[in-house]
Wavefront OBJ file of the C-alpha trace (Angstrom):
o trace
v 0.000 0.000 0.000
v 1.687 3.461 -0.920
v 0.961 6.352 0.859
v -2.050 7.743 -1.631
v -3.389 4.217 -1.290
v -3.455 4.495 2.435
v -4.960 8.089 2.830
v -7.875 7.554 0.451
v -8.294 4.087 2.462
v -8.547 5.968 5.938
v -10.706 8.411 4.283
v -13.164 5.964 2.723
v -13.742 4.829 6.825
v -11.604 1.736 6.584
v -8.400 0.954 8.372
v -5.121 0.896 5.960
v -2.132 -1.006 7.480
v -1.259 1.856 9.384
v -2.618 5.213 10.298
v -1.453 8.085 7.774
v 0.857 10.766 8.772
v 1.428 13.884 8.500
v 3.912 16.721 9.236
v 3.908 20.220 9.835
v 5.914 22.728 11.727
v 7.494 26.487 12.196
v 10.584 26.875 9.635
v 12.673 27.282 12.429
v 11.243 23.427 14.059
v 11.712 22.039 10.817
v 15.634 23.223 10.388
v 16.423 21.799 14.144
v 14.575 18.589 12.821
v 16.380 18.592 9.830
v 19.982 19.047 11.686
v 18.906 16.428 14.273
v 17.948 13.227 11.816
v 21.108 15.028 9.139
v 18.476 15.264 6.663
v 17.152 17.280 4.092
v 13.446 18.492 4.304
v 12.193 15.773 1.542
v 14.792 13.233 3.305
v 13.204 14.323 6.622
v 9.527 13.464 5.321
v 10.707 9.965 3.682
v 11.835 9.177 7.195
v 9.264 10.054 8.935
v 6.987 8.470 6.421
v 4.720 11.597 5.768
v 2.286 10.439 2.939
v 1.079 14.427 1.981
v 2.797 15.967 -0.472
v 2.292 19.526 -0.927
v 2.453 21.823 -4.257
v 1.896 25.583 -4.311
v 2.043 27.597 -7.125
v 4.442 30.415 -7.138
v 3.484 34.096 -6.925
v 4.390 35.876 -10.214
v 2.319 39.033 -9.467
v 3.623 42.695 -7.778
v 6.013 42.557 -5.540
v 4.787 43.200 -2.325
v 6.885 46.674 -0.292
v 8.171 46.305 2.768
v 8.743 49.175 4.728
v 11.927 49.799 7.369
v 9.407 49.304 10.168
v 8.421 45.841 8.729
v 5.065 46.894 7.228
v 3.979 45.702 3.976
v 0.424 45.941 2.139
v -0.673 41.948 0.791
v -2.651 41.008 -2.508
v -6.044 42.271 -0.665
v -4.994 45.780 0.129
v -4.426 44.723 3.924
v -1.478 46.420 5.284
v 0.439 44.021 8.030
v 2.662 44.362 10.088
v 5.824 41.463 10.914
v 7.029 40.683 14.276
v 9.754 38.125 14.569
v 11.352 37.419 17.486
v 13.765 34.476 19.250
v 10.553 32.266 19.430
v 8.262 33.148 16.637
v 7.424 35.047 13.739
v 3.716 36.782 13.650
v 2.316 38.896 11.264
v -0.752 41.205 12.672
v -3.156 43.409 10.447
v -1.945 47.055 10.894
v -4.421 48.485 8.445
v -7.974 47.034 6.940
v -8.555 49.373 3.526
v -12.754 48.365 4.043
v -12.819 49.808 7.209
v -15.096 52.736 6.806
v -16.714 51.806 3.459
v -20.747 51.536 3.420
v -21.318 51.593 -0.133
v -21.746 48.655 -2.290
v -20.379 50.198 -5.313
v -17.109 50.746 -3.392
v -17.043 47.048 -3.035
v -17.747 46.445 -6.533
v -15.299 48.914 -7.897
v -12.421 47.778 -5.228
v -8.735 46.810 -7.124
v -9.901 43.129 -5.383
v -6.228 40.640 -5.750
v -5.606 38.909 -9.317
v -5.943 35.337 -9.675
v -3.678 35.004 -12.849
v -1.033 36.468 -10.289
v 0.524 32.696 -10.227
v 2.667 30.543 -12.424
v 0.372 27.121 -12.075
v 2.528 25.743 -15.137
v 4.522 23.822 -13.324
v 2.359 21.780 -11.273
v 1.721 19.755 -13.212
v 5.733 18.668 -12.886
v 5.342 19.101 -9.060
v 2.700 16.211 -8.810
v 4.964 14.062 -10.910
v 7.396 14.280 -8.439
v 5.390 13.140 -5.732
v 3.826 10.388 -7.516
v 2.719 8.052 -4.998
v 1.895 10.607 -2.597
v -1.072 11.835 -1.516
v -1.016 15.645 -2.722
v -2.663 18.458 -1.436
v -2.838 22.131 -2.260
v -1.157 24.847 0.118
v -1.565 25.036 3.744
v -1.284 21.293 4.577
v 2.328 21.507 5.390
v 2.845 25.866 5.131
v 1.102 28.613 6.846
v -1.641 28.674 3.924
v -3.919 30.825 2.975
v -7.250 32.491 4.577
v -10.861 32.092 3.930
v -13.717 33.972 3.488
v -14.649 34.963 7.279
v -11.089 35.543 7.794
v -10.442 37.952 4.761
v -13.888 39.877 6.351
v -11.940 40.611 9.791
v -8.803 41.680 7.552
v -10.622 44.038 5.069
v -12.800 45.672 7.636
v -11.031 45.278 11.157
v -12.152 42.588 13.291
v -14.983 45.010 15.172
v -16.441 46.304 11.508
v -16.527 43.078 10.295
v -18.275 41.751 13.012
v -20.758 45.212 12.934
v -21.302 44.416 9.612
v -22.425 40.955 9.989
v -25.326 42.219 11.962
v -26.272 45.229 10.145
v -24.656 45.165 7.087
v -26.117 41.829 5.377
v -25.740 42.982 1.309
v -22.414 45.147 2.166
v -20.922 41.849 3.767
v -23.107 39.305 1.163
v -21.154 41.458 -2.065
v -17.856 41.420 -0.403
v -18.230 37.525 0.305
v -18.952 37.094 -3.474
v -15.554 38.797 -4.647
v -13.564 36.656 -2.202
v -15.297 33.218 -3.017
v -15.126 34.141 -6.852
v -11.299 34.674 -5.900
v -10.850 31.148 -4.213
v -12.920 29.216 -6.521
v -10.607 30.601 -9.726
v -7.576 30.072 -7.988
v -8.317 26.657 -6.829
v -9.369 25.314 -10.469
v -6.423 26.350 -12.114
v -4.539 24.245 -9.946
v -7.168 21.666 -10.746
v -6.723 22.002 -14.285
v -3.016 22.585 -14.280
v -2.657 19.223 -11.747
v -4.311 17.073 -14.542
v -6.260 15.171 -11.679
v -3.092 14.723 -9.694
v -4.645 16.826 -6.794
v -6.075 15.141 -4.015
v -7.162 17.846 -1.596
v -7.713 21.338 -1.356
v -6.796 23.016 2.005
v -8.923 26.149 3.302
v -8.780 27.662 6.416
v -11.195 29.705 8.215
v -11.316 29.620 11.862
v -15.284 29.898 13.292
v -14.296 29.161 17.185
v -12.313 30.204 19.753
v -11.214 28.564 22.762
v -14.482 28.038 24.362
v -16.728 29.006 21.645
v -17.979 30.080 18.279
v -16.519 32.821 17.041
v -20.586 33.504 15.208
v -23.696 31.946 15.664
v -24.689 29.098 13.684
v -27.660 31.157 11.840
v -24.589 33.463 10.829
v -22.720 30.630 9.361
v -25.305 29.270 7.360
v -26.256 33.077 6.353
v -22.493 33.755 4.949
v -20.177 31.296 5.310
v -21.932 27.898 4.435
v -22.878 28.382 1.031
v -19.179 29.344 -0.079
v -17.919 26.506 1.961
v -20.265 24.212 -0.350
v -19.148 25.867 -3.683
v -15.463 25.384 -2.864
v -16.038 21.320 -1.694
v -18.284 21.319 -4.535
v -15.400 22.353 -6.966
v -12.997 19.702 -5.337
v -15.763 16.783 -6.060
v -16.421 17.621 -9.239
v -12.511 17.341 -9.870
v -12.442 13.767 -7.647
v -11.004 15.711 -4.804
v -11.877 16.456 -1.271
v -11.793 19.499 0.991
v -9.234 19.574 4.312
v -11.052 22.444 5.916
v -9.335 23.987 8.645
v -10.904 25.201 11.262
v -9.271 25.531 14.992
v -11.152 26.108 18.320
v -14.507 24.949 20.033
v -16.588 24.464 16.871
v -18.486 21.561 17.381
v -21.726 22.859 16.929
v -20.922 23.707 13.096
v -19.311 20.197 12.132
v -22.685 18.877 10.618
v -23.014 21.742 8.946
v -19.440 21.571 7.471
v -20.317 17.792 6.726
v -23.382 19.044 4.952
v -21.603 22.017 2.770
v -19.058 19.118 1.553
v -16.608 18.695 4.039
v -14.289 15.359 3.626
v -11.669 15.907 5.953
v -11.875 18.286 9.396
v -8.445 20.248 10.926
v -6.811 20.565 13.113
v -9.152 19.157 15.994
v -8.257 21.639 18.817
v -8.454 19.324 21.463
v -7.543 21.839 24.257
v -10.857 23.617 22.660
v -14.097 23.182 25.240
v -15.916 20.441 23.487
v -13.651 19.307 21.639
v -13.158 15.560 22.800
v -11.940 13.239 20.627
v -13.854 10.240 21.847
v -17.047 12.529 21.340
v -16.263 13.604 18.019
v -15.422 10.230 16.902
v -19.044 8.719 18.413
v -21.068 11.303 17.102
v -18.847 12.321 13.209
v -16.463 9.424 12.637
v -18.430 7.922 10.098
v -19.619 11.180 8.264
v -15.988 12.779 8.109
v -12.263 12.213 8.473
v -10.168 13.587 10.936
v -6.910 15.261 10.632
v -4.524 16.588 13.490
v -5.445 16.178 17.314
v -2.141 16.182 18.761
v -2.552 19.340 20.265
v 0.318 21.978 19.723
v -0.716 24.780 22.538
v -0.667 22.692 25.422
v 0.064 19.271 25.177
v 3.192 19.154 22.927
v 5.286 21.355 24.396
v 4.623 20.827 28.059
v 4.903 17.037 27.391
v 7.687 14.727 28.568
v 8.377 11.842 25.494
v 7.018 9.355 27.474
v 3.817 11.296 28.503
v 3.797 11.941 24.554
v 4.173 8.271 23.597
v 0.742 7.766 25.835
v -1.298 10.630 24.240
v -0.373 9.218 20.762
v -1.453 6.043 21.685
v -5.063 7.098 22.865
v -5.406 8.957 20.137
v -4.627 6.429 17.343
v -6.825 3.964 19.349
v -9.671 6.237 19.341
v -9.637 8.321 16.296
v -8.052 5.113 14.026
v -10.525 2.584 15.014
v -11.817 1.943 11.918
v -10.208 4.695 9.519
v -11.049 8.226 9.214
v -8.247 9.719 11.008
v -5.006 11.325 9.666
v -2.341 11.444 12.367
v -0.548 15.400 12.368
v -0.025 18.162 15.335
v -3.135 20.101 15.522
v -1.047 22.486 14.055
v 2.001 23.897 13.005
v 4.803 22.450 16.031
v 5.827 26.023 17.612
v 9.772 26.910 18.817
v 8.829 25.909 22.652
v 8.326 22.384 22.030
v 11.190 19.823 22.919
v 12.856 18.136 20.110
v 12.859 15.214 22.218
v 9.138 15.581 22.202
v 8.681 15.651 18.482
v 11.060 12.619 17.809
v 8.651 10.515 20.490
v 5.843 11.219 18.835
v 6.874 9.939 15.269
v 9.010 6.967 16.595
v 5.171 6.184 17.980
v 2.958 6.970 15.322
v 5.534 4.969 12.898
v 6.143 1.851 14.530
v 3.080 1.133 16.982
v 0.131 -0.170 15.316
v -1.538 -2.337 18.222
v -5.019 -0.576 18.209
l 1 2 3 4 5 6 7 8 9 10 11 12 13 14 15 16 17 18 19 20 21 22 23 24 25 26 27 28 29 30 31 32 33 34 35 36 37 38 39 40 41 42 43 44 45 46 47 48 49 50 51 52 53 54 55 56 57 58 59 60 61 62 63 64 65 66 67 68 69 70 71 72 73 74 75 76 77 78 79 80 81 82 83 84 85 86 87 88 89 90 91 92 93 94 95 96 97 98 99 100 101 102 103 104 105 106 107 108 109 110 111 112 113 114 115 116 117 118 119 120 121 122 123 124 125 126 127 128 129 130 131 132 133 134 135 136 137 138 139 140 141 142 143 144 145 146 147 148 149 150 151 152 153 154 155 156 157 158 159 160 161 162 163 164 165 166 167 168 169 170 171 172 173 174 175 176 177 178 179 180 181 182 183 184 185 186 187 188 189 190 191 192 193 194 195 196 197 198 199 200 201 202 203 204 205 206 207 208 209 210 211 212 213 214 215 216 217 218 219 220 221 222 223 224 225 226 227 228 229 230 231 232 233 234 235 236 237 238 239 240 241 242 243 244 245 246 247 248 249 250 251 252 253 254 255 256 257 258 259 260 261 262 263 264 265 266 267 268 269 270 271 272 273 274 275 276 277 278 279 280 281 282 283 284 285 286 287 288 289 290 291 292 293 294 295 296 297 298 299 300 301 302 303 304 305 306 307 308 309 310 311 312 313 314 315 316 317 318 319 320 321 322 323 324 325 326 327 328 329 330 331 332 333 334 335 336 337 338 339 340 341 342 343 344 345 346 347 348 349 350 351 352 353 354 355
């Protein structure tokens, strides 16, 4: 069984001969992994027997300025901000160009971010490399990009945007158009360009927080649902599934992600209220796939490796029984977490299989 073989087996709800894996990290966790094993990154994922591949089509478009204070304006207009320190590198929105609009032909008329503004020619000779692999667009490995809700908080400012949800229903309804319409081009061309070498789409757009949603459900089905189902409705109609991404308590939404198209859920927040695994598995496990659960904020870094080896163990025995689980960090490993830690986790996940 090669590794494509064995993700679309967990996915289809039966158990392959082992549980697939993934891998995903900060650059600067990936280096120290890299320098630990004396590996390169694609020598580092044979050995740890990741079975994602990832391909991402370059950006070709304007270059983006950066000023001396670390401020630059992205593809949407948003200006940001980038704060890198001896433990991490963030990047905060330090200006929203939507902020004070309340006309709809502003939206309309708004310079919105170029799809064409990426060389997808060579993807094609990306997913022949990785032939074998199960490949997914960007995000499953990388930072990624954001969705719809999450482009609404950077265009407006988190407060407008979540004003505008309230009182602003066609102001918010047109702006949600020109961002789906976005994601929906950009995501078949890589279809097309991949030549049905694409497995899964990833798309992130976080609806909870730590011990809630982030909007009501009505709101979700309002604006977010029906762009959700276009996008998983594009990846079926290319014989490809969605990896939807989104972190925090959000278990009152996963039927309706199910329902919009959903294959695959991420990253399974498990220090999220609600978010038990043993739950989710009784009451999704045979409705969607789950990917992540090893929980980066918490559990990871404050682990010993033998405390680690335990967790992983649980958590293969309940989220594996009978497929529909990919094994990955609920997110991307952070500086504070313990080498020692990390290498624990995949000896584990590679060579135990008694569940």
């Amino acid at each position: 069984m090669n590794s494509r073989e064995r993700v679309l087996t967990a996915m289809n709800h039966v158990r392959p001969d082992r549980v697939p894996i993934n891998f995903r990290s900060v650059d600067t966790v990936a280096d120290r992994m890299e320098h630990y094993y004396s590996k390169s990154h694609q020598e580092l994922l044979e050995y740890l027997q990741v079975d994602f591949r990832e391909v991402i089509p370059p950006y070709t478009g304007p270059a983006f300025p950066k000023d001396s204070n670390g401020n630059f304006f992205d593809e949407w207009g948003v200006r940001r901000k980038e704060v890198v320190t001896d433990r991490s590198r963030d990047v905060f929105v330090d200006y929203s160009p939507l902020a004070d609009v309340e006309d709809l032909d502003e939206i309309r008329n708004y310079p919105w971010p170029d799809v064409d503004a990426y060389d997808y020619s060579c993807l094609e000779t990306m997913c022949r490399g990785f032939d074998g692999y199960a490949i997914s667009g960007p995000g499953l490995f990388a930072e990624g990009y954001h969705g719809v809700f999450h482009q609404l908080t950077y265009l407006f400012g988190m407060e407008q945007a979540m004003m505008n949800l309230l009182t602003e229903e066609e102001l918010v309804k047109e702006t949600i158009k020109h961002i789906t319409a976005y994601w929906t081009g950009y995501f078949d061309r890589m279809f097309t360009a991949c030549k049905g070498k694409l497995d899964f789409i990833f798309y992130k757009d976080d609806m909870g927080s730590q011990n809630s949603l982030l909007v009501s459900q009505d709101v979700f089905r309002k604006f977010f649902k029906p762009s959700l189902k276009e996008l998983c409705d594009l990846a079926d109609s290319y014989g490809a599934a969605m990896i939807y991404h989104t972190c925090g308590s959000v278990k009152p939404l996963i039927s309706d992600f199910i329902d919009a198209g959903v294959k695959v859920l991420d990253p399974i927040q498990t220090s999220a209220k609600d978010m038990d695994i043993r739950d989710l598995k009784d009451s999704f496990g045979d409705k969607v796939t789950f990917h992540g659960a090893i929980d980066t904020q918490q559990v990871l870094p404050n682990s010993s490796p033998e405390e680690i080896i335990d967790i992983v163990k649980h958590t293969l025995s309940v989220l594996g029984k009978d497929g529909g689980y990919f094994f990955s960090p609920s997110h991307r490993i952070q500086q504070d977490t313990p080498i020692e830690t990390i290498v624990a986790m995949y000896d584990t996940v590679r060579n135990w299989n008694d569940y």
